[in-house]
PDB file of N, CA, C and O in Angstrom:
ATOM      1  N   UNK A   1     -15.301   5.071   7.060  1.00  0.00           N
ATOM      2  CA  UNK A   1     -14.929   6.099   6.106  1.00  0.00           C
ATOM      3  C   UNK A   1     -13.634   6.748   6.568  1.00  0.00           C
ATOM      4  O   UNK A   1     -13.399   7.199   7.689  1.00  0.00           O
ATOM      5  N   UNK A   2     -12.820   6.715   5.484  1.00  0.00           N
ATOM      6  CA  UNK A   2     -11.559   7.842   6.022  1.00  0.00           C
ATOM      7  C   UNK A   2     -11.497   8.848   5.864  1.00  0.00           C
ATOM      8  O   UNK A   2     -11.916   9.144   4.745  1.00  0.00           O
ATOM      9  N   UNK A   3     -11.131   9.740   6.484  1.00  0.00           N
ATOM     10  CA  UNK A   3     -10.721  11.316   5.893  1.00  0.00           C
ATOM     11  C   UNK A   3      -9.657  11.491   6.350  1.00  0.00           C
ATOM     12  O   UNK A   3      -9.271  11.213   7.485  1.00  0.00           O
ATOM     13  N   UNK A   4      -8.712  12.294   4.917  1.00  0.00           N
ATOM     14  CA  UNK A   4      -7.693  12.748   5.216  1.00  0.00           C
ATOM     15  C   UNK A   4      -7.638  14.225   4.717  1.00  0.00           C
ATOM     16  O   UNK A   4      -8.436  14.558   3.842  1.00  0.00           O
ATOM     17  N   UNK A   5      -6.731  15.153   5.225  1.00  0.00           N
ATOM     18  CA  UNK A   5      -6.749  16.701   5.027  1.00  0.00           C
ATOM     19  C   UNK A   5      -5.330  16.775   4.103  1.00  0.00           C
ATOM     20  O   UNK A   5      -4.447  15.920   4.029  1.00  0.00           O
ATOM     21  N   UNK A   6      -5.399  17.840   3.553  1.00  0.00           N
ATOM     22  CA  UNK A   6      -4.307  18.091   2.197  1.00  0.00           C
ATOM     23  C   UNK A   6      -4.514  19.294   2.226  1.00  0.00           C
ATOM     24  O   UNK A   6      -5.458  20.030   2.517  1.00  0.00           O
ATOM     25  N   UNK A   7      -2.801  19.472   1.650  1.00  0.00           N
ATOM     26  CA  UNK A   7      -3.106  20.708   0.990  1.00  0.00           C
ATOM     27  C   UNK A   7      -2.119  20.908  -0.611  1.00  0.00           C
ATOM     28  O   UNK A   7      -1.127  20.400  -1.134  1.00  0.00           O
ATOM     29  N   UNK A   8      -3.256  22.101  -0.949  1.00  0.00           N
ATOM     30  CA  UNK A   8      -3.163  22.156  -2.954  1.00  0.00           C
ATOM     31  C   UNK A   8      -2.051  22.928  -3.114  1.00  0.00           C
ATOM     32  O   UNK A   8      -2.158  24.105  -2.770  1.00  0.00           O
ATOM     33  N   UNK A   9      -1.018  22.556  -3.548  1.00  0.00           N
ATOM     34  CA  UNK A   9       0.458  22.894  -4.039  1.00  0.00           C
ATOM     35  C   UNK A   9       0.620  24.047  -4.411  1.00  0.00           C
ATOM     36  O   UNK A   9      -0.468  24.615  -4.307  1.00  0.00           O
ATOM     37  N   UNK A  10       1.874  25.161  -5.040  1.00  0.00           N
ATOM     38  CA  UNK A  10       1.381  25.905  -5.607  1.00  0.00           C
ATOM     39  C   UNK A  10       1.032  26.222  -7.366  1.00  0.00           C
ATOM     40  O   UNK A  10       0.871  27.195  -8.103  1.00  0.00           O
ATOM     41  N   UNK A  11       1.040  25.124  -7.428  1.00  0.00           N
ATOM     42  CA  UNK A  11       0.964  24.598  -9.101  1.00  0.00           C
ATOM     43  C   UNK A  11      -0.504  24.009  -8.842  1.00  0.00           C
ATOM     44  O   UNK A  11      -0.957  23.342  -9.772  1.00  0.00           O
ATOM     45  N   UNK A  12      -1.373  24.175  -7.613  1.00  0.00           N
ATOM     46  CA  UNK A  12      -2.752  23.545  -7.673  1.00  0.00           C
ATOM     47  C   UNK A  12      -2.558  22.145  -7.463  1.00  0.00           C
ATOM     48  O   UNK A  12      -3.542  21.566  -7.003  1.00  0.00           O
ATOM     49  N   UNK A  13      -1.446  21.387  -7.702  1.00  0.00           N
ATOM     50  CA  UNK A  13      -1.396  19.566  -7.347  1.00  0.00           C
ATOM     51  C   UNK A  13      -1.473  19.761  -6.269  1.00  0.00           C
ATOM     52  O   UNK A  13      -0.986  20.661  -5.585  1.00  0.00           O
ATOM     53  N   UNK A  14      -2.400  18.523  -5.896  1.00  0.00           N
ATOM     54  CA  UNK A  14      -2.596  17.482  -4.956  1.00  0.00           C
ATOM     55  C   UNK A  14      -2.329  16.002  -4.679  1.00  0.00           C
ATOM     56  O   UNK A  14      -2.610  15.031  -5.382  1.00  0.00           O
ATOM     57  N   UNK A  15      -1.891  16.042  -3.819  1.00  0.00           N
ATOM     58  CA  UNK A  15      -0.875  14.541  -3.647  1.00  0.00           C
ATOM     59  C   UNK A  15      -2.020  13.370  -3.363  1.00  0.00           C
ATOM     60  O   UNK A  15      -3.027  13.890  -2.881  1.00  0.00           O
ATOM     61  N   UNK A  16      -2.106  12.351  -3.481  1.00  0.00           N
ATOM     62  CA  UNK A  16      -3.683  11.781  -3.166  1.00  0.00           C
ATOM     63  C   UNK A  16      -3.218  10.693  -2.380  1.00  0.00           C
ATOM     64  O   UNK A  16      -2.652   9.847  -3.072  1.00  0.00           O
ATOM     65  N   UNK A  17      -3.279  10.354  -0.812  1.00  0.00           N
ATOM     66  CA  UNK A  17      -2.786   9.614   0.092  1.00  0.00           C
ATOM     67  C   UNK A  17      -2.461   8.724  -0.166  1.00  0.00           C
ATOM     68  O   UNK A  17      -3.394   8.106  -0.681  1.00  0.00           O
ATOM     69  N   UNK A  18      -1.167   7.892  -0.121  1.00  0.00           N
ATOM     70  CA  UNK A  18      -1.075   6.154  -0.718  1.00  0.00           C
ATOM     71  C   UNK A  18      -2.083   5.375   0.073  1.00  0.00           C
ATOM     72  O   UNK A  18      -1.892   4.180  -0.152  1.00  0.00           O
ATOM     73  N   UNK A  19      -3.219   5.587   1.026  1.00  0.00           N
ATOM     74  CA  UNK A  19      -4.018   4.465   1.463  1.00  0.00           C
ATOM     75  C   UNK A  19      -5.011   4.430   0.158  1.00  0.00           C
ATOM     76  O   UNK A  19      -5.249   3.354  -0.391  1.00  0.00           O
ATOM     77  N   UNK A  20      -5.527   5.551  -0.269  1.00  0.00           N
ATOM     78  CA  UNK A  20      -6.737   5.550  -1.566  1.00  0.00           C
ATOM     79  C   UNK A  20      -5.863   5.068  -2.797  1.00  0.00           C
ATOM     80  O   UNK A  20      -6.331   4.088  -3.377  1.00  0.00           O
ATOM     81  N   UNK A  21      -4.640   5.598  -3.316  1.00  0.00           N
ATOM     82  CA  UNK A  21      -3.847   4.868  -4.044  1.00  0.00           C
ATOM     83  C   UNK A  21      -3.941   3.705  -4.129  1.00  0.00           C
ATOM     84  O   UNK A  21      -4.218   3.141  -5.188  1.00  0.00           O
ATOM     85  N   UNK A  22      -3.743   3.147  -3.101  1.00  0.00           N
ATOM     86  CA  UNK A  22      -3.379   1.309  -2.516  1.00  0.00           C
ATOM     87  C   UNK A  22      -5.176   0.680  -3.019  1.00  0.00           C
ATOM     88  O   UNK A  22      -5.350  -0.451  -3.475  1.00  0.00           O
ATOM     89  N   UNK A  23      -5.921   1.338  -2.877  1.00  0.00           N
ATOM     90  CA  UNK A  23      -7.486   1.125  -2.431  1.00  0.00           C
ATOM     91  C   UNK A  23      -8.179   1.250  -3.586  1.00  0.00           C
ATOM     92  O   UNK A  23      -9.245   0.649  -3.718  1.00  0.00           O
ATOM     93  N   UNK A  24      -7.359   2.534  -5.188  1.00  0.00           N
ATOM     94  CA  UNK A  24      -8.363   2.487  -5.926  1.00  0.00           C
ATOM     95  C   UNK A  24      -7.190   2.008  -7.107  1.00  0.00           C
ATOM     96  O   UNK A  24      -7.141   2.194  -8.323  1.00  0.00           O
ATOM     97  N   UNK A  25      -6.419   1.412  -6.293  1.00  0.00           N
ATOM     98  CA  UNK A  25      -4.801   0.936  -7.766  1.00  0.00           C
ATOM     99  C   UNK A  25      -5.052   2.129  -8.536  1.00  0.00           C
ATOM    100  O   UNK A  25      -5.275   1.870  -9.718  1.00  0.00           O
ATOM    101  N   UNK A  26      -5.094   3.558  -8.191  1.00  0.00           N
ATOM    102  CA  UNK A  26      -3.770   4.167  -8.872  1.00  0.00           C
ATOM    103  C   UNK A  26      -2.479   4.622  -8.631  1.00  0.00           C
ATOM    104  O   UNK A  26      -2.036   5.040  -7.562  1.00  0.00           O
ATOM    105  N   UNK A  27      -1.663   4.467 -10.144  1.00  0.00           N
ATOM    106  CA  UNK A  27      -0.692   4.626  -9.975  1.00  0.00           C
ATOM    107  C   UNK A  27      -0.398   5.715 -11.027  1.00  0.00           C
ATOM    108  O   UNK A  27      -1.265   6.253 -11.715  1.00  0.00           O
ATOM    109  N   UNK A  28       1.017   5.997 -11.079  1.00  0.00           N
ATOM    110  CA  UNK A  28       1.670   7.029 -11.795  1.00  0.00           C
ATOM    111  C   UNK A  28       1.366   7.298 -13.320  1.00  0.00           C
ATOM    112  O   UNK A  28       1.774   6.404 -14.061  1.00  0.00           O
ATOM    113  N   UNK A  29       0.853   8.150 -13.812  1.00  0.00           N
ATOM    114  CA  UNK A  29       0.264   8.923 -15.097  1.00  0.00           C
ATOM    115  C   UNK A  29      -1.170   8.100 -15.550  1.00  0.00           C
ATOM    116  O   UNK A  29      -1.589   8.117 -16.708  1.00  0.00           O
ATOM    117  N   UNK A  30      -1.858   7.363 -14.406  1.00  0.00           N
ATOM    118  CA  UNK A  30      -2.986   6.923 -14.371  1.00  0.00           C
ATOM    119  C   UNK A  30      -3.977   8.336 -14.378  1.00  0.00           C
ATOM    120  O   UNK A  30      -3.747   9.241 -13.576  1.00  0.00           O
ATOM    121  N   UNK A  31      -5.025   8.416 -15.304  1.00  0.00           N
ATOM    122  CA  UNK A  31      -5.971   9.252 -15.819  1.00  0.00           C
ATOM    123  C   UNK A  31      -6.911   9.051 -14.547  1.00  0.00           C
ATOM    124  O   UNK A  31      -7.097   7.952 -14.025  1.00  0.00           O
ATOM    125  N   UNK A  32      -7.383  10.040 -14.186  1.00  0.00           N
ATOM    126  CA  UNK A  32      -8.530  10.354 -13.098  1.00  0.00           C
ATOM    127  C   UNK A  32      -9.462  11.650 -13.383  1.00  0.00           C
ATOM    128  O   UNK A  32      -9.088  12.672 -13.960  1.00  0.00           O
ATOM    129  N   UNK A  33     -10.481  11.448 -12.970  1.00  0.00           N
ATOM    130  CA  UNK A  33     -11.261  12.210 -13.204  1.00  0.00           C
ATOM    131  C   UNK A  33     -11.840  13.023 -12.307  1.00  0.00           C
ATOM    132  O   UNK A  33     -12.291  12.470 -11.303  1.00  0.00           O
ATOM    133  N   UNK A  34     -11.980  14.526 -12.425  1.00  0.00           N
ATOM    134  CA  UNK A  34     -12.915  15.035 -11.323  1.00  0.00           C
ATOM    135  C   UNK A  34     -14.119  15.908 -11.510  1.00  0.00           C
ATOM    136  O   UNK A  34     -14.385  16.696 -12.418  1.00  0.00           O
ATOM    137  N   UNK A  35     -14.527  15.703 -10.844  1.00  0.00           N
ATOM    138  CA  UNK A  35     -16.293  15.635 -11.541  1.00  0.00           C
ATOM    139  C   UNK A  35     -17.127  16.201  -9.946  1.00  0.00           C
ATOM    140  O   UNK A  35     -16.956  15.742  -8.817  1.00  0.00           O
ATOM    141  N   UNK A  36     -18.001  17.286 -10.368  1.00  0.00           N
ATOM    142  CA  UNK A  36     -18.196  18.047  -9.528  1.00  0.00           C
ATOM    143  C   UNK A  36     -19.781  17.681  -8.985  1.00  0.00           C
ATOM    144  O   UNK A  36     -20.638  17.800  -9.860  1.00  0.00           O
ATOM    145  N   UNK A  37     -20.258  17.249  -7.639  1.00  0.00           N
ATOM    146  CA  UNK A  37     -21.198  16.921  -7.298  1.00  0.00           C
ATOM    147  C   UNK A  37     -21.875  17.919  -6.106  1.00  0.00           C
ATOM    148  O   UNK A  37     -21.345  18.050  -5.003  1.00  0.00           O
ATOM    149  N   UNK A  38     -22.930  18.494  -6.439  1.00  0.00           N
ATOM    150  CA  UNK A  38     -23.688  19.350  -5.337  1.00  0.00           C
ATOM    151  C   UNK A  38     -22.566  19.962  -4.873  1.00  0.00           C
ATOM    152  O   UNK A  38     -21.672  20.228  -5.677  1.00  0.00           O
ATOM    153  N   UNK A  39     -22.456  20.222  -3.769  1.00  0.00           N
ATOM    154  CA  UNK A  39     -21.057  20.843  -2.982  1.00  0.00           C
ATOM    155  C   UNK A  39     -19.957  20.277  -2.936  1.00  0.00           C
ATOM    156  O   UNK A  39     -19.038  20.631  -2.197  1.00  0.00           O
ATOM    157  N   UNK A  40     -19.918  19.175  -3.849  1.00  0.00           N
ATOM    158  CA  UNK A  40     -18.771  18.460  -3.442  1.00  0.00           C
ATOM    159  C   UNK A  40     -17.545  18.366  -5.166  1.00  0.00           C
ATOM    160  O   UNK A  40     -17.961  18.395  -6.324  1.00  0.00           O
ATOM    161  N   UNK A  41     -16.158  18.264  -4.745  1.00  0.00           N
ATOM    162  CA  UNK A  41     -15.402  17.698  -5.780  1.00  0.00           C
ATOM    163  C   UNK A  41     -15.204  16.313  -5.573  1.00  0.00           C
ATOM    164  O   UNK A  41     -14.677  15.869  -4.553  1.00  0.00           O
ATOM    165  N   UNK A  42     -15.721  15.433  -6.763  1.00  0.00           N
ATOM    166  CA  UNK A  42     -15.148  13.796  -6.249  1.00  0.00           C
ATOM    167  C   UNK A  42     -13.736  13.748  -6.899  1.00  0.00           C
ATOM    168  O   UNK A  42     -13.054  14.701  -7.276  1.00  0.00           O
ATOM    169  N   UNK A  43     -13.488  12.582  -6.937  1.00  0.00           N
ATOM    170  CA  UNK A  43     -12.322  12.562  -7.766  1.00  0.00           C
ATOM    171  C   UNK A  43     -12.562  10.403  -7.496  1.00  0.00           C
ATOM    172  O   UNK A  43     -12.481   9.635  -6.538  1.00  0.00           O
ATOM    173  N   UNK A  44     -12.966  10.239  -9.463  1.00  0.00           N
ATOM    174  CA  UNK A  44     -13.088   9.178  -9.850  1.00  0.00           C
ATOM    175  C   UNK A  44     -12.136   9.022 -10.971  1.00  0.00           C
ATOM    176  O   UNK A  44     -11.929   9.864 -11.846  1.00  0.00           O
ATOM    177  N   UNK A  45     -11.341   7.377 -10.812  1.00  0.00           N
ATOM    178  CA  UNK A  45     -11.107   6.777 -11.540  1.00  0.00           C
ATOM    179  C   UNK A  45     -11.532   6.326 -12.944  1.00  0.00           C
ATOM    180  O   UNK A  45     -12.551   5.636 -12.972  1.00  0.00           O
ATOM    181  N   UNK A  46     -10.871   6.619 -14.235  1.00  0.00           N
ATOM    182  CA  UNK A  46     -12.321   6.086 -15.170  1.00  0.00           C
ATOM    183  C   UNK A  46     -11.970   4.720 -15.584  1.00  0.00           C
ATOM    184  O   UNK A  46     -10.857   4.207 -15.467  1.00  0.00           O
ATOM    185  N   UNK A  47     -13.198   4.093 -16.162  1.00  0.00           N
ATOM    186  CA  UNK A  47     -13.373   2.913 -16.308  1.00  0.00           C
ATOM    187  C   UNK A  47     -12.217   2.077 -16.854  1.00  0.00           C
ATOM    188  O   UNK A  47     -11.790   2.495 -17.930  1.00  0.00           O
ATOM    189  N   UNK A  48     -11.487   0.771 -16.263  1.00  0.00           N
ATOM    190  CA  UNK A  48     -10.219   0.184 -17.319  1.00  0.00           C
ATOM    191  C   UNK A  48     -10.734   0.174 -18.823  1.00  0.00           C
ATOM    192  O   UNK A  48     -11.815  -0.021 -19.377  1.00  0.00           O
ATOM    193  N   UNK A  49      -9.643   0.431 -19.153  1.00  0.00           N
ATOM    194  CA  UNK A  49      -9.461   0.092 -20.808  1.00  0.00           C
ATOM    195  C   UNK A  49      -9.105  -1.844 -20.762  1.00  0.00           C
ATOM    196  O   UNK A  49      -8.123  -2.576 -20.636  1.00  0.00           O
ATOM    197  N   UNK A  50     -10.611  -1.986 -20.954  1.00  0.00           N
ATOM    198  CA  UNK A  50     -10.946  -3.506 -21.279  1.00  0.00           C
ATOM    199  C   UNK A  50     -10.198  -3.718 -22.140  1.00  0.00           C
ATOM    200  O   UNK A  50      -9.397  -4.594 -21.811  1.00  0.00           O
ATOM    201  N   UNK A  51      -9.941  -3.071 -23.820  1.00  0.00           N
ATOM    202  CA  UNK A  51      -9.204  -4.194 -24.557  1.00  0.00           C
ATOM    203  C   UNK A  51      -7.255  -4.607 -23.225  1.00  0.00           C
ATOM    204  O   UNK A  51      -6.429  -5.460 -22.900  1.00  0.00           O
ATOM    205  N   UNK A  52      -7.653  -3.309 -23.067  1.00  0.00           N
ATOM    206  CA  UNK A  52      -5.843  -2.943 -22.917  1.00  0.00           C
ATOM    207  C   UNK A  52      -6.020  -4.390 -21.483  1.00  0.00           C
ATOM    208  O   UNK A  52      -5.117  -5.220 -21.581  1.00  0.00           O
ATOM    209  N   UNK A  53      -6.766  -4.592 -20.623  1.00  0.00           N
ATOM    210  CA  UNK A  53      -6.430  -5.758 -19.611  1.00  0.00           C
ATOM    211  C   UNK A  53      -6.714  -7.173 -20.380  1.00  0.00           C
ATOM    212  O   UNK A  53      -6.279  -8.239 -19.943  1.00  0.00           O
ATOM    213  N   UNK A  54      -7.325  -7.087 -21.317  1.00  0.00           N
ATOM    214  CA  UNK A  54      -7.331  -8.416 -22.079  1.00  0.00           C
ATOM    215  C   UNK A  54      -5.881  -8.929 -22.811  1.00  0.00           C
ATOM    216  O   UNK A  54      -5.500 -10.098 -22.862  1.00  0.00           O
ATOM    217  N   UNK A  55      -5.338  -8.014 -23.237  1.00  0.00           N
ATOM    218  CA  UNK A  55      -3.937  -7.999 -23.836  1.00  0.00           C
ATOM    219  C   UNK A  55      -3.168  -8.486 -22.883  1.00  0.00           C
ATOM    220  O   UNK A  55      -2.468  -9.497 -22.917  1.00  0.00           O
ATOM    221  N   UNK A  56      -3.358  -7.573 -21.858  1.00  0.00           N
ATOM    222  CA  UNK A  56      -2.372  -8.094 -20.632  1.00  0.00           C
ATOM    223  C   UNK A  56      -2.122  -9.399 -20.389  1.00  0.00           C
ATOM    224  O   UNK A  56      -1.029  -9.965 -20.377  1.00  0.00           O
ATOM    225  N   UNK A  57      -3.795 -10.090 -20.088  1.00  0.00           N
ATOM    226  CA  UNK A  57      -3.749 -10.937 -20.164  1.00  0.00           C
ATOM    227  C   UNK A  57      -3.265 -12.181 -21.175  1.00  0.00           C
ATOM    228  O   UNK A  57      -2.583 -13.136 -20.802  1.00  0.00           O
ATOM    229  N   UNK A  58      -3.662 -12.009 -22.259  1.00  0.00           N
ATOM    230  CA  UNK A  58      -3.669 -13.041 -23.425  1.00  0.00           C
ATOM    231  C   UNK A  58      -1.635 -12.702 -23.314  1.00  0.00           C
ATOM    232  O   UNK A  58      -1.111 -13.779 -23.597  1.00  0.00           O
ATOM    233  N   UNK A  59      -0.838 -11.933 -23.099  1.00  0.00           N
ATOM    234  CA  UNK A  59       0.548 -12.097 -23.092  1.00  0.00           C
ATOM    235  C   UNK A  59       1.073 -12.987 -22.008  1.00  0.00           C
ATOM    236  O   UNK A  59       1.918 -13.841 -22.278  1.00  0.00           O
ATOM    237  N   UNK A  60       0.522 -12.794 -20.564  1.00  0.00           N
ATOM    238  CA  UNK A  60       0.560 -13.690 -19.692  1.00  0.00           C
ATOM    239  C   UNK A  60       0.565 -14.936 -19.911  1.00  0.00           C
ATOM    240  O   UNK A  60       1.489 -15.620 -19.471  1.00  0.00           O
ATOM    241  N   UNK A  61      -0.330 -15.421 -20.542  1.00  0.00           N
ATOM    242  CA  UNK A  61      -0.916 -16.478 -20.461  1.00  0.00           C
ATOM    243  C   UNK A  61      -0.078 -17.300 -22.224  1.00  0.00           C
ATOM    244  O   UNK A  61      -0.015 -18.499 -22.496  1.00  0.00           O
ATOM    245  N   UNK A  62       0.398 -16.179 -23.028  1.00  0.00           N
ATOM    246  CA  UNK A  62       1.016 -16.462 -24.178  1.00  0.00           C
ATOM    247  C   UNK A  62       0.501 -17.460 -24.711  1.00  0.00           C
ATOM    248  O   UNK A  62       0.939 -18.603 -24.835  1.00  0.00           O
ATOM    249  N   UNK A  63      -1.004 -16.736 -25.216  1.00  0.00           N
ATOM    250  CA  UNK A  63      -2.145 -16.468 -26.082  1.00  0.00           C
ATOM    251  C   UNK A  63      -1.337 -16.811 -27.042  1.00  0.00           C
ATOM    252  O   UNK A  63      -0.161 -16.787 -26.676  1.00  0.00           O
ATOM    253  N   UNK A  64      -1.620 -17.361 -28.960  1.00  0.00           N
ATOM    254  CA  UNK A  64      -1.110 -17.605 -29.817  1.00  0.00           C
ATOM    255  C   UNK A  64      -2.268 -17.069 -31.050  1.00  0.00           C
ATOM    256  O   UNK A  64      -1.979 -16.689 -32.184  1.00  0.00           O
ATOM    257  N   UNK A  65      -3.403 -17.155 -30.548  1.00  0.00           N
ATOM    258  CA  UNK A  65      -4.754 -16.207 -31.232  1.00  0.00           C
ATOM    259  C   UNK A  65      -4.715 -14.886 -31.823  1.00  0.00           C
ATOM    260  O   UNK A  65      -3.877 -14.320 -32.525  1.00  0.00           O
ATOM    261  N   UNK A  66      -5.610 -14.613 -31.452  1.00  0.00           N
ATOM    262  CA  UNK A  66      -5.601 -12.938 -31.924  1.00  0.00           C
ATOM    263  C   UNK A  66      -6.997 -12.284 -31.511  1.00  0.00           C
ATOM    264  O   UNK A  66      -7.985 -12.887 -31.930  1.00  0.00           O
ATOM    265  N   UNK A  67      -7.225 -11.115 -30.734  1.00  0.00           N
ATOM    266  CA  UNK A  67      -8.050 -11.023 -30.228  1.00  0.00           C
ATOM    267  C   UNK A  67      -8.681 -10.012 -31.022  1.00  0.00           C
ATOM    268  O   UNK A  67      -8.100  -8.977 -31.347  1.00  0.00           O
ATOM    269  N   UNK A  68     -10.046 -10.335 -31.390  1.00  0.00           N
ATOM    270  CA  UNK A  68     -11.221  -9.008 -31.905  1.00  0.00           C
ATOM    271  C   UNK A  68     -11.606  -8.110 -30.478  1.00  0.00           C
ATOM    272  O   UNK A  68     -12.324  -8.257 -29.489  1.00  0.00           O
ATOM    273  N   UNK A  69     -10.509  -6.935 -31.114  1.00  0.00           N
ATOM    274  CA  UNK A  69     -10.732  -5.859 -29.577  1.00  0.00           C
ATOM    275  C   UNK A  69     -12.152  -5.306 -29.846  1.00  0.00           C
ATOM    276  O   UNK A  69     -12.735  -5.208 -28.766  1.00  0.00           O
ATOM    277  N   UNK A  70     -13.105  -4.818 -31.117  1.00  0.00           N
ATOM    278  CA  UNK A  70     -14.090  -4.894 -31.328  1.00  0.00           C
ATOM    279  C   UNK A  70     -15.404  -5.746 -30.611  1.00  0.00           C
ATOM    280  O   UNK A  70     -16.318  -5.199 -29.994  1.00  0.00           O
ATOM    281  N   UNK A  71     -15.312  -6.706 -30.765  1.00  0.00           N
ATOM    282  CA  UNK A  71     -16.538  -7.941 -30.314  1.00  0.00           C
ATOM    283  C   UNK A  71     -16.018  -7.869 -28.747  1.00  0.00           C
ATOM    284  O   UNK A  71     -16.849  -8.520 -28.115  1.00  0.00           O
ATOM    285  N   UNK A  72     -15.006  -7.365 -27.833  1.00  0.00           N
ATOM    286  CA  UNK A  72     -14.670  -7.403 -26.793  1.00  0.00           C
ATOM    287  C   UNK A  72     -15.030  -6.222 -26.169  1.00  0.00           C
ATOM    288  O   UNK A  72     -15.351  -6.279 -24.982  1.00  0.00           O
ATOM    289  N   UNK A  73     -15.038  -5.005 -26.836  1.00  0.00           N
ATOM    290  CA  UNK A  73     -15.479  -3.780 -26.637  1.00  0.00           C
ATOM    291  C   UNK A  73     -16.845  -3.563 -27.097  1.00  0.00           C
ATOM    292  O   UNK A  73     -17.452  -2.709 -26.451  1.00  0.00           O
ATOM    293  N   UNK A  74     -17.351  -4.002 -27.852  1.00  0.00           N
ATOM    294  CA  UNK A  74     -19.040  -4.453 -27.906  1.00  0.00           C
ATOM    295  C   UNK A  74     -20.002  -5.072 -26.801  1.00  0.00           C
ATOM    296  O   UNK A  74     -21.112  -4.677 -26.444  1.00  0.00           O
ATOM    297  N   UNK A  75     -19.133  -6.326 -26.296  1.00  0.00           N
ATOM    298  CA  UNK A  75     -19.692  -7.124 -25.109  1.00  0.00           C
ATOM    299  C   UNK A  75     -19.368  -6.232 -23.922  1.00  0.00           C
ATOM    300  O   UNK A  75     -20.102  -6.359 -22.942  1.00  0.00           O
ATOM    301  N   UNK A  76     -18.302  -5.279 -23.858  1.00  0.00           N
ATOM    302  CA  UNK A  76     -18.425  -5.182 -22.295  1.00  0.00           C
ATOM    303  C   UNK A  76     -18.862  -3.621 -22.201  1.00  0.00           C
ATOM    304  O   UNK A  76     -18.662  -3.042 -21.132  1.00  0.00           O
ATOM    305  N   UNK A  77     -19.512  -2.850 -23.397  1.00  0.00           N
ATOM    306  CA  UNK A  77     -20.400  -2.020 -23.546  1.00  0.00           C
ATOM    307  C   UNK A  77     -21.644  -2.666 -23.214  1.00  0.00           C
ATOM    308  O   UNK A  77     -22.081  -2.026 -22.258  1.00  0.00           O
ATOM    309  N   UNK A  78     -22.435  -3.581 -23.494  1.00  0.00           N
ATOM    310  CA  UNK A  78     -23.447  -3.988 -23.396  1.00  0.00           C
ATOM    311  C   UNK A  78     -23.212  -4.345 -21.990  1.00  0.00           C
ATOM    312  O   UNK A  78     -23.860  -3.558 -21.301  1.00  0.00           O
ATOM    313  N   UNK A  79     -22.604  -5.139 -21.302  1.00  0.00           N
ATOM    314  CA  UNK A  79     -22.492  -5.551 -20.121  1.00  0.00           C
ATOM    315  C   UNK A  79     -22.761  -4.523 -19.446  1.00  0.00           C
ATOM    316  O   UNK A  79     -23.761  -4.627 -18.736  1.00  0.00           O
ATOM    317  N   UNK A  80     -21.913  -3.030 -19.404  1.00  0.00           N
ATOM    318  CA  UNK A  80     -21.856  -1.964 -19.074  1.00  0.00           C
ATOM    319  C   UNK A  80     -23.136  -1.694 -18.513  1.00  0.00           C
ATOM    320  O   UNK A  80     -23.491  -1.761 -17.336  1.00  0.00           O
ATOM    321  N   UNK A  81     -24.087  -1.226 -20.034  1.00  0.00           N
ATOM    322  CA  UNK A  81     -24.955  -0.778 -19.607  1.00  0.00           C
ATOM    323  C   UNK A  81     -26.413  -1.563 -19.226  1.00  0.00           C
ATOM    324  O   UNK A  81     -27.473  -1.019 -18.915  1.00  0.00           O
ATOM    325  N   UNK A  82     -26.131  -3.009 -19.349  1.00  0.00           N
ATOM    326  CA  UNK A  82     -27.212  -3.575 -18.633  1.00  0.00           C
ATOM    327  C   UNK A  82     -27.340  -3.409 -17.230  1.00  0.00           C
ATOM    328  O   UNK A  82     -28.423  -3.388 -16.645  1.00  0.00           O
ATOM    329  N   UNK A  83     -25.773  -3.244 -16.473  1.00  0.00           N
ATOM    330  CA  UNK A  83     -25.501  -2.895 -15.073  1.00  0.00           C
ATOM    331  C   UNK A  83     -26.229  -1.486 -14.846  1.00  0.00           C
ATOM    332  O   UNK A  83     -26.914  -1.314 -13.838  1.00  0.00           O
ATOM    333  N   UNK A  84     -26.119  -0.813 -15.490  1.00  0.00           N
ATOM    334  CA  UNK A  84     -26.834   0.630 -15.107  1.00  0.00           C
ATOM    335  C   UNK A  84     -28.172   0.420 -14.702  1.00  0.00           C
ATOM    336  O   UNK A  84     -28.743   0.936 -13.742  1.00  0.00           O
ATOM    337  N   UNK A  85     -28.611  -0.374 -15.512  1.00  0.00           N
ATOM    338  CA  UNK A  85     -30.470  -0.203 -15.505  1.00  0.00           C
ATOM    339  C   UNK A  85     -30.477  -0.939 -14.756  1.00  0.00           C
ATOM    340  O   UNK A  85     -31.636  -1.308 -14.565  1.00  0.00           O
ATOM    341  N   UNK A  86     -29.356  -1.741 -13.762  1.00  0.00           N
ATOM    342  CA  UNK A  86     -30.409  -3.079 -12.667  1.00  0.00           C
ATOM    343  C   UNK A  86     -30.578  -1.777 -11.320  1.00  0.00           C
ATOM    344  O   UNK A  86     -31.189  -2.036 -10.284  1.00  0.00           O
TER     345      UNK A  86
END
C-alpha cells in the first residue's frame, strides 16, 4: 500500500500524485468521484464510458459498420450487474 501526504490548495485543489495517476489512467479533465466512507474520503474513478471506448476502437481499427451504442450499453449494463451479485 502507498501513502502519500498532500496538501489542499487555497482554492481546496488537490494535486493527486502521478504514481495513482499512472495506476488509475487519470488524466486531465478526467471526471472523478468522491464519495465519503465511515471516516474516510475515497476518491474513485467512475466507470469508462463503454460506448465512448468502443468508438475508439472501431476508428482504430477503421470499422466501416456502424455501431448500436444502445445494444452495447444494454450488454455491458447487464454484464455490470451480474458482476455485482457474484
Amino acid at each position: 500500500m502507498v501513502r502519500i501526504e498532500s496538501r489542499v490548495g487555497p482554492k481546496g485543489q488537490v494535486v493527486i500524485p502521478k504514481i495513482f495517476r499512472d495506476e488509475y489512467n487519470i488524466s486531465p479533465g478526467d471526471k472523478i468521484i468522491f464519495e465519503e466512507n465511515s471516516q474516510s474520503l475515497v476518491l474513485k474513478k467512475p466507470n469508462e464510458n463503454i460506448v465512448k471506448v468502443f468508438e475508439e476502437i472501431a476508428k482504430k481499427v477503421r470499422f466501416k459498420g456502424k455501431i448500436d451504442v444502445h445494444a452495447i450499453e444494454e450488454q455491458y449494463e447487464e454484464r455490470w450487474k451480474r458482476a455485482q451479485h457474484i
